[in-house]
C-alpha positions in Angstrom: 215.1 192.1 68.0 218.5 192.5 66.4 220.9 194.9 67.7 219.6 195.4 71.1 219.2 193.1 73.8 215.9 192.7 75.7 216.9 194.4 78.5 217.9 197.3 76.2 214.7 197.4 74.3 212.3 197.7 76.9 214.5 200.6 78.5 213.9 202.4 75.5 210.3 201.6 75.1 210.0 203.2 78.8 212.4 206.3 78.3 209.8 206.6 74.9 207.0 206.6 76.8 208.1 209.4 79.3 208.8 211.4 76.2 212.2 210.6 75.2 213.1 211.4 71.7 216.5 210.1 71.6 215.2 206.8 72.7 212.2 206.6 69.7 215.5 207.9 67.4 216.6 204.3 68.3 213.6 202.0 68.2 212.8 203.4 64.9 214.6 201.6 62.6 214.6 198.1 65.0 211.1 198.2 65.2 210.7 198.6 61.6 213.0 195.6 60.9 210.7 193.5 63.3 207.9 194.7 61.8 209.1 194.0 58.1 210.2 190.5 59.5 207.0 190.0 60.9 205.4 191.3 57.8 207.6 188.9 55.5 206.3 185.9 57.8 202.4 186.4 57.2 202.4 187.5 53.6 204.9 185.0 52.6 201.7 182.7 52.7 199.1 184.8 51.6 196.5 184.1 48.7 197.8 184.5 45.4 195.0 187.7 44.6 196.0 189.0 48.1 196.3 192.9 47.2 197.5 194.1 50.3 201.4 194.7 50.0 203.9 193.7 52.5 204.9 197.4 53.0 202.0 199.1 53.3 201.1 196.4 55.9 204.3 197.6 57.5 203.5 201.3 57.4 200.3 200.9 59.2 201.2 198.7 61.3 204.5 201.2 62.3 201.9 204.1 62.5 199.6 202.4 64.6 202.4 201.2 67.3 203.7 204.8 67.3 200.4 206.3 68.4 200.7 203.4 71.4 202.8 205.9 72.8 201.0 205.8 75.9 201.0 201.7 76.4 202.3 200.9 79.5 205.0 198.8 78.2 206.3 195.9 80.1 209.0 194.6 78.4 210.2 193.1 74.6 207.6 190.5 75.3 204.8 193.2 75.6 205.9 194.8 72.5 205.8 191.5 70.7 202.1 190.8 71.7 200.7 193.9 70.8 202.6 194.2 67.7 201.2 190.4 66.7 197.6 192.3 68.0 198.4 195.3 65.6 199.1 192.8 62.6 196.1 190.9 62.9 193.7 194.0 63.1 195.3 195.4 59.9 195.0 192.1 58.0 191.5 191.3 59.4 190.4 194.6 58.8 191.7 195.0 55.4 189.8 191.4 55.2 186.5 193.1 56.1 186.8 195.7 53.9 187.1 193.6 51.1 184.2 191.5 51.9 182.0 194.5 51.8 183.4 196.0 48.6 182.2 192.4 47.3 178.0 193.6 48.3 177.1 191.5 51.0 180.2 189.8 52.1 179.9 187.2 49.7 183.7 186.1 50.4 184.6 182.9 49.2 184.1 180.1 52.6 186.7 177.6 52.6 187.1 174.7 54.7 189.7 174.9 57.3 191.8 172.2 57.4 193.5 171.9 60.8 196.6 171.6 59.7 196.6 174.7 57.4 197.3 176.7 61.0 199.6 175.3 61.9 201.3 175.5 58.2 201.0 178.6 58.4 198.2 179.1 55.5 197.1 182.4 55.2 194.3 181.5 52.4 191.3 181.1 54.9 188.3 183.4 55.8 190.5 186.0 58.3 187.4 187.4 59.4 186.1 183.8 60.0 189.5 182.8 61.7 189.2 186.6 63.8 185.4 185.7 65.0 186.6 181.9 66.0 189.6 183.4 67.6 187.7 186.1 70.0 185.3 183.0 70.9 188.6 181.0 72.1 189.8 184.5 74.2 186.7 184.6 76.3 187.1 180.3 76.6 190.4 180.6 76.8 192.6 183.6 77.0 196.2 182.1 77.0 195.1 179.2 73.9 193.9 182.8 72.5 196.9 184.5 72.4 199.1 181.5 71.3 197.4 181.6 68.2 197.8 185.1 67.8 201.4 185.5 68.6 202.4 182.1 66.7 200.1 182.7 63.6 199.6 186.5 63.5 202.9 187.0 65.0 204.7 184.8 63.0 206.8 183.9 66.5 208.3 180.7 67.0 207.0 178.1 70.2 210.1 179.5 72.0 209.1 183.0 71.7 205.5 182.5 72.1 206.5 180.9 75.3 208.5 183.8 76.4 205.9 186.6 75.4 202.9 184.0 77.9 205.9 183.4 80.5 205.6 179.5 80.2 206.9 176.8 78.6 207.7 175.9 75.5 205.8 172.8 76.2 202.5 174.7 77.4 202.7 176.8 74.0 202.6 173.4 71.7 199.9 171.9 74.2 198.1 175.1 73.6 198.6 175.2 70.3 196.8 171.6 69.2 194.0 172.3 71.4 193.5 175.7 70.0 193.6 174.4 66.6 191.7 171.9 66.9 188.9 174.5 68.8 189.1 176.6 65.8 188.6 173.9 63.7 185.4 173.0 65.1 183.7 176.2 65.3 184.9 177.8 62.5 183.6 174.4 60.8 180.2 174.7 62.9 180.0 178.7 61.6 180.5 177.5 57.9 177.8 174.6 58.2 175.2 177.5 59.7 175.8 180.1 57.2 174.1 179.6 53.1 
């Protein structure tokens, strides 16, 4: 995060947590500039009728990670995951939403492509992509949170790597299984539904 060092952010995100206002006074506007460059990431590559604005995915996304006051935070790394985990509820939920306003959840299916991942396409079923992606969690935790850091997240395979404390190798092994598991079942979902 610019501006502070990650040493110096996840002081502040502990003096914050023990009630520190002086300390929220200064993650304020850094987390907000992650958040907004988060924000940029995923709807850069949204569908064109997307009608969810960049900063009102921002705002809740800020809200929601200041009533985390009480997370037991870790480190910068910690704060990246569960910001990634904040993104993708907001988006998946605004998804859901959407689908019911349409009576009966009659969103358009689309057919993921297993590239379109890893190009960071944002124009597939999220709530497809958020079923497919809690399957791979209970398979496989880590190949779980790879996609979530690196697509939600919008991190890069270094930061992913840094965020799951392994290798930048690990993350891009990861990352082709896991899109290639999603592939499959979201694929296998599609061919079961009408």
């Amino acid at each position: 995060m610019a501006g502070l060092s990650s040493q110096e952010l996840t002081r502040l995100l502990l003096a914050w947590r023990e009630g520190e206002q002086e300390a929220l006074d200064r993650l304020v506007p850094v987390v907000h500039q992650e958040l907004r460059r988060l924000a940029h990431v995923y709807m850069r590559g949204e569908r064109k009728d997307h009608t969810l604005q960049t900063t009102a995915l921002i705002n809740e996304a800020f809200i929601r990670l200041l009533d985390c006051r009480n997370v037991d935070w870790q480190n910068r790394a910690h704060f990246f995951a569960i910001s990634a985990r904040v993104m993708r509820r907001i988006l998946v939920d605004y998804a859901r939403s959407r689908r019911y306003l349409k009576r009966g959840g009659g969103a358009e299916k689309l057919s993921l492509d297993v590239n379109r991942i890893a190009a960071g396409e944002r124009d597939l079923d999220l709530v497809e992509l958020d079923n497919a992606l809690k399957a791979l969690g209970a398979v496989d935790e880590r190949k779980g949170k790879v996609v979530e850091l690196r697509y939600f997240g919008g991190l890069s395979v270094e930061e992913t790597a840094e965020v799951l404390k392994v290798s930048p190798d690990t993350v891009m092994r990861d990352w082709k299984m896991a899109k290639a598991w999603l592939a499959r079942q979201m694929s296998n979902t599609s061919q079961v539904k009408p």
